[in-house]
C-alpha angles and dihedrals in degrees: 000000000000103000082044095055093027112126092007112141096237137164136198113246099179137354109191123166113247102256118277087352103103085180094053124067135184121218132194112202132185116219125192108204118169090339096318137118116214120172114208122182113234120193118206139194135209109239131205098280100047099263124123125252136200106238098167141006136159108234095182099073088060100062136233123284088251110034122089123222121314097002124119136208120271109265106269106025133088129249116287108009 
């Protein structure tokens, strides 16, 4: 997930605690990718030590390194390749 998102312009749209979870968060983050936005929710979740931690995300709604808007990887293959 790291090396996928690495070196993408994003921004945070919203951060709102998960309900009555004060240890869970729901984040809503703009990606630009090859001239396009794309908005994916991330959960997160407080560890141990206090940091933050990505539970969930839904990478498809970002897109794949080589793909332009709108368009989708071809069934069977993986993002990006």
């Amino acid at each position: 997930m790291q090396a996928y998102l690495r070196n993408l312009p994003y921004r945070i749209l919203s951060n709102a605690q998960d309900g009555e979870a004060s240890d869970r968060r729901i984040l809503q983050v703009e990606f630009s990718r090859n001239g396009c936005e794309a908005v994916a929710p991330f959960t997160t979740v407080r560890a141990g030590d206090g940091k933050w931690v990505v539970q969930a995300l839904d990478l498809a709604r970002v897109g794949g390194p080589g793909t332009t808007c709108g368009q989708k990887p071809a069934e069977g293959t993986q993002p990006g390749s």
